[in-house]
N, C-alpha and C positions, 0 to 999 in steps of 0.2 A: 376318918374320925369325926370331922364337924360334919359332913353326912347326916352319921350314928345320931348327933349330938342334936342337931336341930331334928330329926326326924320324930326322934323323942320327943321333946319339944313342942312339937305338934300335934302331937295325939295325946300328950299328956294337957293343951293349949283345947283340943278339940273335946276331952271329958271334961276338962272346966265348963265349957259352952253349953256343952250338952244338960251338964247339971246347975246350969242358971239360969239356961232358956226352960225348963222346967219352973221351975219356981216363977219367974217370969209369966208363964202360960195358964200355971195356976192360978195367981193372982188378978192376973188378965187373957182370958183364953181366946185366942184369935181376933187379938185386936191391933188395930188397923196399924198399928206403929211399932209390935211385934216386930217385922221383917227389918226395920230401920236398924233397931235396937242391938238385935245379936249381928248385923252386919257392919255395924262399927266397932264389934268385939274383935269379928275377924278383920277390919279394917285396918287393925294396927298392929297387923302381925308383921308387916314389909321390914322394918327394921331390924325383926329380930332372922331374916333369911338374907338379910345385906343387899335390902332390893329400898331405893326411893324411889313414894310414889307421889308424881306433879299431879296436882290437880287443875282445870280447869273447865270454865265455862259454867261454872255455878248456878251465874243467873240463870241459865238458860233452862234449870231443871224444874221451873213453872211450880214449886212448892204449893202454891194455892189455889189449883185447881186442877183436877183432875189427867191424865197425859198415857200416851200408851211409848217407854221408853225403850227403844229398841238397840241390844249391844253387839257385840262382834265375840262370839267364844272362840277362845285361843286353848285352856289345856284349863286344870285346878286350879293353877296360882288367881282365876279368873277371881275367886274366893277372897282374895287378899289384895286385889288390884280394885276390880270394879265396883267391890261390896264400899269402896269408900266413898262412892258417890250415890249411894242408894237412899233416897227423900222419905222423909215421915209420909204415913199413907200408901205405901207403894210396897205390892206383894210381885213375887216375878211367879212366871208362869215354868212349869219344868215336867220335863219327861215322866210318867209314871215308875219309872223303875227307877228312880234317884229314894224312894222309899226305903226300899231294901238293903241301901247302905247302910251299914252300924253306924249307930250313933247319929251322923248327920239326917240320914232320910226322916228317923224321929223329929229332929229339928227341925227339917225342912219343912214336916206337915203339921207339926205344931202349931209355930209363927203363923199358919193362915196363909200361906203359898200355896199355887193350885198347880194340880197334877192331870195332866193329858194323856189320854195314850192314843197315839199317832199310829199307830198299829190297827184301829178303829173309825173310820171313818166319820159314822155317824156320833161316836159315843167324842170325839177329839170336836166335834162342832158345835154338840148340846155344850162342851165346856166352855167354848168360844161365847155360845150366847146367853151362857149364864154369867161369862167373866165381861160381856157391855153390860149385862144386869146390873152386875156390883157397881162399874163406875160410871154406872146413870144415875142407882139409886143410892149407891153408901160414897160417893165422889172420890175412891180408889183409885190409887194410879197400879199399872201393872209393868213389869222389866221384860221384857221378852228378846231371846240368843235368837233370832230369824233363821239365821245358818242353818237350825236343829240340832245341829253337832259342833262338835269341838274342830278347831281348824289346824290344829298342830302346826302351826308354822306353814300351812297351804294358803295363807291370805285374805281375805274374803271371799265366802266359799258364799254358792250361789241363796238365795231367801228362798224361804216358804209364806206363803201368803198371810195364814192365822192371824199375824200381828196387822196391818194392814186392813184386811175386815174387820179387826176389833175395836182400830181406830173410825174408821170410817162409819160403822153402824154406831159407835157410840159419839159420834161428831167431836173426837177431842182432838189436839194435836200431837203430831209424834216429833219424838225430839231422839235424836242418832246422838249416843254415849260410847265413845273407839277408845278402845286401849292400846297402845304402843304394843310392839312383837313382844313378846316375853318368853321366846321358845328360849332365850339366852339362859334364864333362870336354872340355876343348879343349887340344890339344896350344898353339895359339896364344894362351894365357892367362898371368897370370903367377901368380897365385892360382887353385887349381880345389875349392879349400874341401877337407871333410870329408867320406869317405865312412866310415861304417861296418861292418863286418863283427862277425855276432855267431852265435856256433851255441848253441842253445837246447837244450833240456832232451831227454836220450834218451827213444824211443817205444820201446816195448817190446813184439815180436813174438811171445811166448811164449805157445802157446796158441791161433794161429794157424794158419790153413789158406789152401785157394786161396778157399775161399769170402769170407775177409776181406780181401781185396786191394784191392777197391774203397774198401769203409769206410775203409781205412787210410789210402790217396793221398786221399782227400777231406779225410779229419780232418787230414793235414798240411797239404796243400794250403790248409786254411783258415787252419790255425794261421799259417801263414807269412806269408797274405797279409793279416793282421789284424794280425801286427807289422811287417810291411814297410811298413806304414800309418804305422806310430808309430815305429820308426827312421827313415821319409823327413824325417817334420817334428823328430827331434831335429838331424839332419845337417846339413840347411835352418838352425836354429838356429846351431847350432856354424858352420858356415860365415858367415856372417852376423858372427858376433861376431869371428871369424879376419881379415874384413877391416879392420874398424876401426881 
């Protein structure tokens, strides 16, 4: 039954959205603080699926000047977890086929988030070098899932490069934003515990060529998944103690 109850709840939670990021878009159409806006809509949905979300690392998400922000995708809930730490100025980058969702894909391309398709080689790189365009010339930040995919509870799952040349040709730093496991999340729960969210300390591209591109995805890539380690057993904790 709370299932039934919240499932409703979210799709009745998600035409809201739908029909204010409209109005939103008209009044401002693909402006820079768009993607901010409707993701603190969804940002403050955690309470009502029995999920607290911790935030930290604040400072570190460089507000005033441009940054290529790279996450860890785990499953949807990603929507209601990570969307809380998303900075004014800052569009994420996402699959082309997130379009053709009801409802959301309209949103998604409204807001001014850009769309790849990875299935394209050449057409997936012209978007690469039109998204350093934007944040040389409009001072854009961008969120990019490296993984590609969603990690279901698989861990961090290996990077694809795209985000890492985007940092690099456009000389900004990358800042690694992890969210705690959330495969626990059951819409039919009445407690779904503690996920945390935490963005970590800026990496700094300056200096950089295409030659370091590897080096750099790997050095995050590790960085992230050596604290995704030690944020999963704080959350576990905190979770834990939440129910008592």
């Amino acid at each position: 039954m709370l299932t039934l109850f919240r499932g409703l709840l979210l799709v009745v939670l998600l035409i809201f959205v739908f029909f204010a990021t409209m109005v939103v878009c008209l009044l401002r159409p693909f402006h820079r603080d768009n993607v901010h806006q409707v993701a603190s809509w969804f940002g403050r949905v955690g309470p009502l699926i029995g999920l607290k979300v911790v935030k930290r690392g604040q400072e570190n998400l460089l507000v005033d000047q441009p940054v290529v922000y790279v996450g860890n995708h785990q499953n949807n809930f990603d929507l209601f977890t990570q969307a809380t730490m998303v900075p004014k100025g800052t569009v994420s980058i996402g699959k082309k086929s997130l379009k053709w969702i009801p409802f959301f894909g309209l949103i998604y391309w409204l807001t001014g988030n850009i769309l790849i398709d990875r299935n394209n080689r050449s057409k997936a790189r012209g978007t690469i070098e039109n998204t350093t365009k934007n944040i040389r010339d409009k001072g854009l930040s961008v969120w990019v899932f490296p993984e590609g995919t969603r990690s279901r509870g698989r861990g961090l799952l290996p990077f694809k490069s795209g985000a890492f040349h985007t940092a690099i040709n456009a000389g900004v730093p990358v800042v690694p934003v992890l969210a705690s496991c959330q495969q626990h999340v059951d819409l039919g729960k009445r407690n779904n515990g503690v996920v945390i969210i935490e963005a970590l300390e800026p990496i700094s591209t300056e200096g950089m060529g295409r030659e370091d591109v590897r080096e750099l995805m790997q050095r995050v890539q590790q960085q992230m998944a050596t604290r995704l380690e030690q944020i999963n057993e704080e959350a576990r904790q905190l979770s834990v103690a939440s129910a008592v």
